[in-house]
C-alpha angles and dihedrals in degrees: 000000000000135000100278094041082058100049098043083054100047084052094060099043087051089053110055090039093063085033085062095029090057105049095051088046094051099045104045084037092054100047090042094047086223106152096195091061093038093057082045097053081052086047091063080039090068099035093059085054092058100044089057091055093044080059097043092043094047095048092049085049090050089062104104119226135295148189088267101049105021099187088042145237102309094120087068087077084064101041095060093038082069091046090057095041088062091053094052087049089056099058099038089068087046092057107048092050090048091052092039081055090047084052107050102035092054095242111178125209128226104242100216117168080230079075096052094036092052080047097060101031082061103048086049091051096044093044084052084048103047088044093051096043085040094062094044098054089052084049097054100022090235115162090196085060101043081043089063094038092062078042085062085040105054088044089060092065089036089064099032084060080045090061097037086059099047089049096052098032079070089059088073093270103135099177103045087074087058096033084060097048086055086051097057086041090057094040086051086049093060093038094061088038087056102047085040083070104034078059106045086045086069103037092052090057099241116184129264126278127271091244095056090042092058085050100060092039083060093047100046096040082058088072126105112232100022109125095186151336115258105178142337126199140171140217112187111219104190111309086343144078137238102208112205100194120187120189141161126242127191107282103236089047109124129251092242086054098051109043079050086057087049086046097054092035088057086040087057100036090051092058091065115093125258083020100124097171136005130221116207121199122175123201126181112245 
């Protein structure tokens, strides 16, 4: 199974789970009046959402290169990561006014152990799902996978927080419900921030990492016949890089020496992963 194979299952499963997760939150949520599971039932809302542009984004991505778009269609990945980061954003903000509003007008929830029971189903679905996508991601060293698994992850303490509110709100603890609601809003909030600028990152064409960058100057100070490195510079193209490589060369080296030396450097740096194309440019020391 490839990268893109991976990723379009992941998003399914993604998606009928949330579909399945939400309806169970909201409507026990909603005939109970508990906040907390209500914000939660928004929060698989969101995440199906998002599953269904993970799979929209990755099967635009999957798509190999034209005429139009020569090194392909990577950058869709990201496109549709902002788009998600401003729905979660959404309901992040919805959230938090429905649950200031929980808070100040006394509202007290119906402690049902449906409650309880939909808590706990989810954190166990969502435990099985994180651990799967997680591996997966390991597997095809796929960052769009490894992105949904801390997703799973992070939805396991959200409604874990859920639970931990609805035990102690029947305690006689008529905010908590509400306090907890704030605090997944808040959770969702960083989330979207956090995948705005993962985004934004690669669609403004921010360099490459410092790891990626030693590891071309390794691989390009292994040659024979390079006297030194001039510049080295990156243009992410999806979850790969162009690398645009200039070095210098002994002046009287032939042409035919020196365009061997830029042959063996692309062959190398195409080998590294999340290296897509390589730019060869030769100057006489």
């Amino acid at each position: 199974m490839d990268r893109f194979q991976s990723t379009k299952k992941v998003a399914i499963l993604g998606v009928t789970a949330n579909i399945l997760l939400m309806g169970l939150k909201l409507s026990i949520g909603f005939l109970s009046r508990s906040q907390s599971m209500v914000a939660d039932g928004f929060n698989s809302a969101g995440d199906v959402f998002a599953s269904v542009m993970t799979y929209i984004g990755n099967k635009i991505a999957s798509q190999p290169k034209d005429e139009d778009h020569p090194y392909g269609h990577g950058k869709a990945e990201y496109i549709f990561s902002m788009i998600i980061s401003f729905s979660l954003l959404l309901v992040s903000s919805e959230i938090l006014k429905s649950s200031i509003h929980a808070i100040f007008s006394r509202k007290v929830f119906l402690f049902s152990w449906w409650l309880v029971s939909i808590a706990v189903f989810t954190i166990l679905v969502k435990l099985a799902l994180y651990l799967y996508t997680r591996m997966a991601g390991h597997r095809e060293d796929n960052l769009l996978v490894l992105a949904n698994s801390e997703d799973h992850r992070n939805d396991i303490f959200v409604t874990a927080s859920t639970l931990f509110g609805i035990v102690l709100g029947n305690q006689g603890l008529y905010w908590l419900d509400g306090v907890v609601g704030i605090g997944i809003s808040v959770w969702i909030a960083f989330t979207g921030i956090k995948i705005f600028f993962s985004s934004y990152r690669v669609l403004m064409d921010t360099n490459m990492d410092e790891i990626l960058e030693n590891d071309i100057i390794k691989e390009i100070r292994s040659i024979n016949g390079v006297d030194h490195i001039d510049k080295i510079t990156a243009k992410p193209i999806g979850f790969k890089y162009i690398i645009i490589v200039k070095v210098s060369v002994l002046g009287d080296m032939t042409v035919n020496e020196s365009h061997g030396i830029a042959a063996e450097i692309k062959a190398k740096l195409k080998s590294l992963k999340n290296v897509g194309d390589v730019v060869v440019h030769i100057n006489p020391a």
